[in-house]
C-alpha positions, 0 to 999 in steps of 0.5 A: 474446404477440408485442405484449407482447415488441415493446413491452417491447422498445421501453421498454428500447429507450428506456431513456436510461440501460441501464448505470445508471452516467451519474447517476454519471457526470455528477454535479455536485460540490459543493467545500468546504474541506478542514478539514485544515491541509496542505490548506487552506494549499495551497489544496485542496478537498474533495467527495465522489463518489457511486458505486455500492456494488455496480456490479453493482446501480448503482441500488441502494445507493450509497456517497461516495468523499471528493477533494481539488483543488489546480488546476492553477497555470496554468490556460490550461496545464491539461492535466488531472488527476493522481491519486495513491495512497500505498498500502496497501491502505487509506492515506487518500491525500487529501492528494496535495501530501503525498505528492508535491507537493515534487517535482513540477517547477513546470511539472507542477504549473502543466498539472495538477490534483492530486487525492488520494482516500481510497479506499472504505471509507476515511477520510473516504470512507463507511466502517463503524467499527472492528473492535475488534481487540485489536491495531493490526496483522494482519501479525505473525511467528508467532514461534518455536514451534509454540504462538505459531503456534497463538495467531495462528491463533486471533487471525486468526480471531477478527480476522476475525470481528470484522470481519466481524460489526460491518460490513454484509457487503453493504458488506463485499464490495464494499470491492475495488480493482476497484471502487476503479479504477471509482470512480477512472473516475467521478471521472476523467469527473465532473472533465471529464478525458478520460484519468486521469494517475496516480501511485501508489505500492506498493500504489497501483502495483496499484491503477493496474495494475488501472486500466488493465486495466480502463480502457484507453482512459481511462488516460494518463500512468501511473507506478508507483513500486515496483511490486507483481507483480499475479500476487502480490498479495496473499498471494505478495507477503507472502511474497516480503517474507521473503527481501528484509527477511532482505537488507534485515537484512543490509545494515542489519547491515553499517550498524550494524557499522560503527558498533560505538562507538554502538551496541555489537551487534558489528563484523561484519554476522554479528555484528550479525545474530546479537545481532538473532536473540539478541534475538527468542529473549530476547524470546520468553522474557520479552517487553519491555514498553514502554509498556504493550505487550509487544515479544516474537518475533511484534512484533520481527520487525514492528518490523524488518520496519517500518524497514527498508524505507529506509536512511534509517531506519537510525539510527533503527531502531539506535536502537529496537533498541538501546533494546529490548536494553537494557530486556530482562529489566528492568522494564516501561518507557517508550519513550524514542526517539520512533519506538519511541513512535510504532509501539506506539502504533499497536500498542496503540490504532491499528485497520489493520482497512482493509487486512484489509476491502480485501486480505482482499475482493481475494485468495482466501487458503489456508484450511488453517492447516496450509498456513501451519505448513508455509511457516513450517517451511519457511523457519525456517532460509533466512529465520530472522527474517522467514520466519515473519511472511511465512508467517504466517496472517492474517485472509484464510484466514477471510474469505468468497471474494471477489465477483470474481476477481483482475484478471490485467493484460496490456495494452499501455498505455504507463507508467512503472515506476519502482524501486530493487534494493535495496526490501524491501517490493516487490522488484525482479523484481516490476517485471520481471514488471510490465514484462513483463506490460506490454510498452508500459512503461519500467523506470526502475532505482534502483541499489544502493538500499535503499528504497521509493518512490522519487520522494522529494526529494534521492535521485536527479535522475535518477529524479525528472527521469525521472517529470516530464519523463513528465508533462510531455510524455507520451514514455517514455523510448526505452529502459529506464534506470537511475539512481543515487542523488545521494549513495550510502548510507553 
């Protein structure tokens, strides 16, 4: 007996490889061309990355992970590589110039290689097919009555069983953004990079926030733009939408007031907001039917939930909502504003099943539907338009607990925060508790902004001068700063 332990002893022993994980580690990528326009013109290239599906199991079934690679413009000045995220959960991210080639500064993208990823499960990365929702989108108000919220209940739950029972729930459970961090780690080492430089955006920041937590030693230069709280995500941070997109309103109210002549909703920003909550009542009586989609009080909140996450979106949301008030109680019609057009199509024939597989994977959700009534009832009156979509149940409460538990950060890995006051969609105090729960950070603050991500061409030079001089010679800035913005919003 004790030769057979000493000798099962010396064969692990020589295991070369007892994690598993260095056939991924040390793989060889074959490049090719892209096949996508943006891309090909900018000189990318694509390949695919073999992972593990489960890390757990690393020698069992694996799963690819699609990037793309512009190199870097100056190839004796290469420092590395910087990968981005444009959000979600579940945004194709492969087109990273996309997203911020125009204002990286020349001497960035001349050190870097630009790498974009579609994350697992995603886009041209291995993924299951569609769910077969009967609509686009999970996220939607409950509405104003007792039954529209049991008509939600009902549709979450059947949203999660189609999920469920067309994808492998093998697969299912393993689509986390933990997993995704780790299979950032292996592209970051099949790329020959010693640390990952990254820059994500909105649920990109969670993304890299989990990165480092996990990774610390491999994490380099780290910028955040519009940083969701880890300890809210997923479904606090939802809720927190509800009084920032009632602010949001508000101050997109004020806009339109000011513009009484073109859009005729009143000239004070209470009147503005009163037609808005006339409108969802009127819609929730006889739904809008345009384009074949009926607009009613679960689908306007989204609407508006939808544009006012920049200003300079206002006229176009003016737009819709003018629009929408003048087809009520009219005939079914055809969107005459593009952006209108644009979102019920996503509505009526688009899937966002992705973020359900990743969110719904990530974050345990209250199970109780009576959980979810409560909240709603609870905020009807502070938050009268947008309470109930923040509150409301979604496919989560029906989903199979997560593989792991929620990754708490609490590092002292240097990044960069960068975010506006005014953004609904992450609101400002979740980069606070960011940055305190990461004390080596610096907070970069847009002032007296209304808007998400905020490294965007002719908005402030200060904040994009703030990321690139990062990038560029890796020293944060001494202290936390704030910016404005170059023209002030109107």
């Amino acid at each position: 007996m004790v030769a057979v332990v000493i000798g099962s002893a010396l064969v692990a022993g020589s295991d070369p490889d007892p994690s598993g994980l260095a056939r991924f580690y040390h793989q060889r990528l074959e490049w090719k061309r892209c096949g996508v326009e943006e891309l090909d013109s900018a000189g990318a290239q694509c390949a695919n990355v073999v992972v593990p599906l489960d890390y757990s199991a690393p020698r069992a079934r694996t799963t690819t992970v699609a990037i793309s690679r512009i190199r870097a413009g100056n190839a004796e000045l290469r420092r590395g590589v910087l990968l981005s995220n444009p959000g979600g959960p579940g945004g194709e991210g492969l087109d990273s110039v996309g997203l911020i080639g125009d204002v990286l500064a020349p001497e960035v993208v001349a050190r870097y290689d630009l790498i974009g990823m579609d994350p697992r499960g995603v886009g041209r990365s291995e993924h299951t097919r569609p769910c077969g929702w009967a609509v686009g989108e999970m996220i939607r108000s409950a509405g104003l009555t007792e039954s529209g919220f049991r008509h939600d209940s009902v549709e979450a739950a059947g949203m999660a069983h189609t999920c469920l029972t067309t994808g492998d729930p093998a697969e299912l459970r393993q689509l986390t953004t933990r997993n995704t961090a780790r299979d950032m780690d292996v592209i970051r080492a099949v790329l020959g990079a010693g640390k990952l430089d990254y820059y994500g955006v909105s649920y990109g920041t969670y993304l890299g926030e989990v990165y480092t937590q996990m990774f610390p030693a491999h994490s380099g230069r780290m910028v955040f733009d519009s940083s969701i709280d880890p300890d809210r995500y997923w479904e606090g941070m939802v809720q927190d939408w509800g009084p920032a997109d009632e602010a949001a309103l508000d101050d997109w109210a004020r806009w339109v007031a000011a513009r009484e002549d073109t859009y005729h909703f009143g000239t004070t920003a209470a009147e503005v907001r009163a037609r808005i909550e006339d409108l969802i009542r009127a819609a929730a009586h006889q739904p809008i039917i345009v384009d074949d989609f009926p607009v009613d009080d679960h689908w306007l909140p989204f609407i508006l939930h939808n544009y006012l996450n920049n200003f300079r979106l206002n006229a176009a949301l003016a737009d819709i909502v003018r629009e929408l008030a003048d087809t009520i109680g009219r005939p079914p019609a055809t969107a005459h504003t593009p952006r209108l057009r644009s979102v019920l199509t996503a509505l009526r024939d688009g899937e966002n099943s992705a973020l359900a597989r990743i969110a719904c994977a990530d974050a345990p959700a209250p199970t109780d539907p009576q959980w979810y009534r409560r909240r709603i009832d609870l905020t009807r009156t502070t938050e009268p338009v947008f309470g109930a979509l923040a509150n409301n149940i979604q496919p989560c409460a029906y989903w199979p607990r997560p593989a792991e538990p929620p990754t708490r950060v609490h590092n002292s890995v240097p990044a960069l925060l960068v975010q506006s006051t005014g953004d609904p969609r992450t609101p400002y105090d979740h980069a606070q508790r960011l940055h305190r729960a990461m004390p080596a950070s610096r907070l970069v603050t847009l002032r007296n902004t209304r808007i998400h991500m905020t490294f965007r061409t002719g908005l402030s030079t200060c904040l994009n001068d703030a990321i690139n001089a990062y990038y560029s010679d890796g020293i944060l800035p001494p202290a936390d700063t704030s910016c404005d913005p170059d023209h002030p919003a109107e």
